[in-house]
SEVEXMI-872318 format. One record per residue: residue number from 0; x, y, z of N, C-alpha, C, O in turn. Coordinates in steps of 0.001 Angstrom, whole numbers, plus 500000, padded with zeros to 6 digits. Layout:
! SEVEXMI-872318
[NUM [X Y Z] [X Y Z] [X Y Z] [X Y Z]]
...
END
This chain:
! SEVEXMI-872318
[0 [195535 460401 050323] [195916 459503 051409] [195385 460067 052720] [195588 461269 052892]]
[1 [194762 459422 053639] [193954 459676 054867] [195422 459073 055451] [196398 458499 054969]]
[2 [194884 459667 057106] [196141 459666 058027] [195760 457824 058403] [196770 457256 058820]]
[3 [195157 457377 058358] [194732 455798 058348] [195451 454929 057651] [195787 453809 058036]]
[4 [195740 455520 056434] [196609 454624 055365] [197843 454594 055938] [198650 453705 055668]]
[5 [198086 455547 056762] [199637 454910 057134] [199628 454434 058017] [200746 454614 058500]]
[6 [198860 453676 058869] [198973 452756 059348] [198834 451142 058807] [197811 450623 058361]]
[7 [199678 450740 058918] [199842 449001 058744] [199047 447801 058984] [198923 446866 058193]]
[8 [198589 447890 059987] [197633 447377 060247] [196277 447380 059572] [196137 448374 058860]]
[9 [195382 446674 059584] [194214 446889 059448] [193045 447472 060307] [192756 446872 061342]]
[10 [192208 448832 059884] [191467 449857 060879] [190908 449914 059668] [191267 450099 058505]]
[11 [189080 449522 060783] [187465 449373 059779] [186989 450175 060951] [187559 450295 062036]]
[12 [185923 450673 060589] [185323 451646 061138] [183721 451293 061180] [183078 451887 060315]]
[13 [183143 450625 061842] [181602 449858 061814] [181010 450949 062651] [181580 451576 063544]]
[14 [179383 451124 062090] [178826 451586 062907] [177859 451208 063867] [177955 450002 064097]]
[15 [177037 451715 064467] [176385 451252 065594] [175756 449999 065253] [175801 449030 066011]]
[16 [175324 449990 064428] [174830 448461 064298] [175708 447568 062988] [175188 446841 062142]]
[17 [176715 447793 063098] [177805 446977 062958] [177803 447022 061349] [178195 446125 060603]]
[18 [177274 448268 060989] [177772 447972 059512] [178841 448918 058703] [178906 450141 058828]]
[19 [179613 448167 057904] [180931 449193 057046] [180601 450577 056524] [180039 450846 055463]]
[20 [181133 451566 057631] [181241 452706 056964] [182483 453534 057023] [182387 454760 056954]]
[21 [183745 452895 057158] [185476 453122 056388] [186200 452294 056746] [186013 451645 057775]]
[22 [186992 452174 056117] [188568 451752 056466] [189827 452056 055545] [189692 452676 054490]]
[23 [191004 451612 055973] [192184 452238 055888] [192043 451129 054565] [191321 450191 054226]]
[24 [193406 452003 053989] [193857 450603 052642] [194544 449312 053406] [195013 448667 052468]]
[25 [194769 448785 054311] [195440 448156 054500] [194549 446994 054588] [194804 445968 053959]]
[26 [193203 447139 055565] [191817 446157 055584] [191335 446143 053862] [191460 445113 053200]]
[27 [190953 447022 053456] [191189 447110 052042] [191581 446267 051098] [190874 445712 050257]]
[28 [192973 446167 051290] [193514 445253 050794] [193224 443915 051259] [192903 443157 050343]]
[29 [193244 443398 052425] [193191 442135 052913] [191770 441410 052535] [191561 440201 052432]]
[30 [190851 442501 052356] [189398 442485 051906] [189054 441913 050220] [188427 440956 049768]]
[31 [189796 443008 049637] [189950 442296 048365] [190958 440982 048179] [190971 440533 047033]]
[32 [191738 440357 049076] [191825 439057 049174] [191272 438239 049310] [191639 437136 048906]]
[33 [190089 438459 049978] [189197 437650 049840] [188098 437802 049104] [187058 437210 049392]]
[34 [188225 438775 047862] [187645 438862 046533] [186086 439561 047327] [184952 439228 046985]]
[35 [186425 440613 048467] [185078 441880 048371] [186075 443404 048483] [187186 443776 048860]]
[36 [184943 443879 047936] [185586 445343 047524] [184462 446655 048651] [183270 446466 048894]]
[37 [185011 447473 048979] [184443 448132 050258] [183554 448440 049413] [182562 447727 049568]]
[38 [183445 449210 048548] [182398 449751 048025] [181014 449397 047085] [180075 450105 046722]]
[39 [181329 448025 046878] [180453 447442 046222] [180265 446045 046797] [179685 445134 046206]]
[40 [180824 445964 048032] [180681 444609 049185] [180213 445126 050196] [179055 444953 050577]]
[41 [181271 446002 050901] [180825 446171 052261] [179931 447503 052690] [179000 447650 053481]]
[42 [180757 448549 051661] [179991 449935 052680] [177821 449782 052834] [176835 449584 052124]]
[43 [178130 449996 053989] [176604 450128 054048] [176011 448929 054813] [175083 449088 055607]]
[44 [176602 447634 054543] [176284 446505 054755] [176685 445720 056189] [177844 445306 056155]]
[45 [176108 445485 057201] [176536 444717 058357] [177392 443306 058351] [177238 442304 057652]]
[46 [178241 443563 059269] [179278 442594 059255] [178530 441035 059183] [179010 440108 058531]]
[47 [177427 440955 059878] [176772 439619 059973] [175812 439471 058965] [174974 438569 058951]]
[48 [175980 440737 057750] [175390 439912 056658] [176275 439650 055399] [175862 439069 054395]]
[49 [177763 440229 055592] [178665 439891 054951] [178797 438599 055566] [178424 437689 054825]]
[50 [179245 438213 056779] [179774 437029 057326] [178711 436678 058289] [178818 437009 059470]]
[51 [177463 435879 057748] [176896 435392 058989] [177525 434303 060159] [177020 434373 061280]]
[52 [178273 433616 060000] [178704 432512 060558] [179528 433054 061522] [179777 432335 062489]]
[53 [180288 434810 061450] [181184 435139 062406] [179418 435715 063909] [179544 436284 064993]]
[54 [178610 435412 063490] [177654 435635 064980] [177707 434505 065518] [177593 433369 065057]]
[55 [177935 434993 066781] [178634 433876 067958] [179877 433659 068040] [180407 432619 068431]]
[56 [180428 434694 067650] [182055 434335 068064] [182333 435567 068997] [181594 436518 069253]]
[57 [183632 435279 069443] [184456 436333 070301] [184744 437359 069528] [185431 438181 070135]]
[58 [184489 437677 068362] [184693 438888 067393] [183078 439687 067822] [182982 440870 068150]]
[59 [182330 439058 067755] [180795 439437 068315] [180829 439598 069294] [180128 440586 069513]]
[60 [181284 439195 070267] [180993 439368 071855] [181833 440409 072124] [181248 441281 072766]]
[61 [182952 440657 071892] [184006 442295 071839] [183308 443392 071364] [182966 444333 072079]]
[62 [183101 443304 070253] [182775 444367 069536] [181622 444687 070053] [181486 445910 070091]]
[63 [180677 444066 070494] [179261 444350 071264] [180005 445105 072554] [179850 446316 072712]]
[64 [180671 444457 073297] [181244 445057 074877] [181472 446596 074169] [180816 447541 074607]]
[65 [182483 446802 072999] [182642 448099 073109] [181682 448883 072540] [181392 449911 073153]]
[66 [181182 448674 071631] [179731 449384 071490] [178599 449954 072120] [178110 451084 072163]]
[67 [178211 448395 072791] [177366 448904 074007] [177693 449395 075151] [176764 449975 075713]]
[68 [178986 449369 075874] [179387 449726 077120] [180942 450425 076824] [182038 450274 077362]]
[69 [180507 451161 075828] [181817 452365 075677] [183239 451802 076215] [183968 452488 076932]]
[70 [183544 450559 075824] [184836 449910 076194] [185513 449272 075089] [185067 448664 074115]]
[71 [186975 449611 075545] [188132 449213 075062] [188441 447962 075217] [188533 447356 076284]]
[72 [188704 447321 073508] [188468 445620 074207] [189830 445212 073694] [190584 446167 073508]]
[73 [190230 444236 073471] [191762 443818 073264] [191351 441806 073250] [191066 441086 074207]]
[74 [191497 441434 071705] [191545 439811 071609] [192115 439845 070544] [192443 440677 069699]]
[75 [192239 437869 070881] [192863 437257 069283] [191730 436716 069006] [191016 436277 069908]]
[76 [191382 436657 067736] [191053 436072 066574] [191078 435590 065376] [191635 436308 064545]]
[77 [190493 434230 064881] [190888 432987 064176] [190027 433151 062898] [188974 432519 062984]]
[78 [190163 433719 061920] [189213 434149 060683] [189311 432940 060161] [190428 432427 060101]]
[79 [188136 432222 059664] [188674 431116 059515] [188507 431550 057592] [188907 430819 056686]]
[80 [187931 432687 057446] [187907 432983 055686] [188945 432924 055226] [189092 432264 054198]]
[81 [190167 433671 055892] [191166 433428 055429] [192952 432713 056065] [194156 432791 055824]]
[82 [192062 432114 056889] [192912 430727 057500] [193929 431954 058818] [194984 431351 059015]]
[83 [193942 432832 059374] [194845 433667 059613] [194164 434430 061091] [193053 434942 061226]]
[84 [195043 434314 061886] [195228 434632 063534] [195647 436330 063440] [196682 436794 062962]]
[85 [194604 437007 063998] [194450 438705 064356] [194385 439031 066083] [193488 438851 066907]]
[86 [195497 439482 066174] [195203 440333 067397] [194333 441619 067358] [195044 442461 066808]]
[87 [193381 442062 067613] [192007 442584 067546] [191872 443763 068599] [191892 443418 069780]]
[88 [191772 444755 068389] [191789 446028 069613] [190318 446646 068813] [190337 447211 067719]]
[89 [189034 446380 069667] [188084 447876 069324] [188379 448527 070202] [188904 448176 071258]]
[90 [187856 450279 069617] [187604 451256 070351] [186125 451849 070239] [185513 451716 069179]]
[91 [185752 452274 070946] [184288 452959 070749] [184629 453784 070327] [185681 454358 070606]]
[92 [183354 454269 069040] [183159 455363 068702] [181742 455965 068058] [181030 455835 067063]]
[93 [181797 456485 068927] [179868 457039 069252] [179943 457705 067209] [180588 458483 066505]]
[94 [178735 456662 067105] [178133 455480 067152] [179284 454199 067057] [180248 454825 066616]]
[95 [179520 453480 067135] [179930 452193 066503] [181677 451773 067022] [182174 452259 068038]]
[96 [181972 451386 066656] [183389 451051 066782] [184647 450653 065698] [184534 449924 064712]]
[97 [185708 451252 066110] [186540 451073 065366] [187953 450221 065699] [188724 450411 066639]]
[98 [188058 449029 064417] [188798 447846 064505] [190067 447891 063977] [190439 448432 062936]]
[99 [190840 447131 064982] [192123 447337 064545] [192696 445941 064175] [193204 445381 065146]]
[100 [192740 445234 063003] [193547 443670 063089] [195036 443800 062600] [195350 444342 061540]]
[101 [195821 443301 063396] [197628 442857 063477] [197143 441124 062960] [196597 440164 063505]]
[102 [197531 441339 062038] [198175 439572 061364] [198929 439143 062743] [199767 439851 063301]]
[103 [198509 437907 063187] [199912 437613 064366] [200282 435692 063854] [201101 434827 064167]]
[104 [199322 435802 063102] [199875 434064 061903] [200573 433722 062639] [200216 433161 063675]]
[105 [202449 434087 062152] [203470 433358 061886] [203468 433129 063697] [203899 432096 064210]]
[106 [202931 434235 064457] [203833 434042 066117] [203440 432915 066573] [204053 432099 067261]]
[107 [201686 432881 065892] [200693 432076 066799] [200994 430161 066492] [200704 429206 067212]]
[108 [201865 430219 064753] [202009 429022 064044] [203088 428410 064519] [203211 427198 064699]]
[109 [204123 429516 064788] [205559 429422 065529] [206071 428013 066087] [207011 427370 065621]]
[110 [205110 427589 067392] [205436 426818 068267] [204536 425585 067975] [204607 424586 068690]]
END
């Protein structure tokens, strides 16, 4: 168990050019919900060639801010793979950045 797994959330670890190289079990899991497995889906592989359709979104435009300009970004986002609303924190990390998604569904369905 890595000190990652105990966190709840979901934390992926992309590198400079945005492709899977870790995450916690928790993305893990949510990953194999949608039937890919890190190691024979993602590691190695860029997010926009797992998911081309997420280029041009506000998941792209964050994650670029913190990458390229060593910043701390903070959004929601609307996956539409698996129907489900993420509050979204990168952090830089020379190279690449590391993602944090909070399920926020039920708050966002709430009202």
């Amino acid at each position: 168990m890595t000190i990652l797994d105990g966190i709840d959330d979901a934390v992926v670890k992309l590198d400079g050019q945005a492709r899977f190289a870790a995450m916690n079990k928790s993305a893990a899991q949510l990953y194999q919900r949608l039937g890919l497995d890190f190691f024979r889906n993602l590691k190695g592989n860029s997010l926009w060639e797992v998911w081309p359709e997420l280029k041009g979104t506000i998941l792209e435009r964050e994650m670029r801010h913190a990458i390229e300009g060593h910043l701390q970004v903070s959004f929601e986002f609307y996956n539409p793979k698996d129907q489900r609303w993420y509050e979204t924190k990168g952090y830089p990390a020379s190279p690449g950045v590391i993602l944090v998604f909070k399920d926020i569904t039920a708050a966002k369905t709430a009202s």
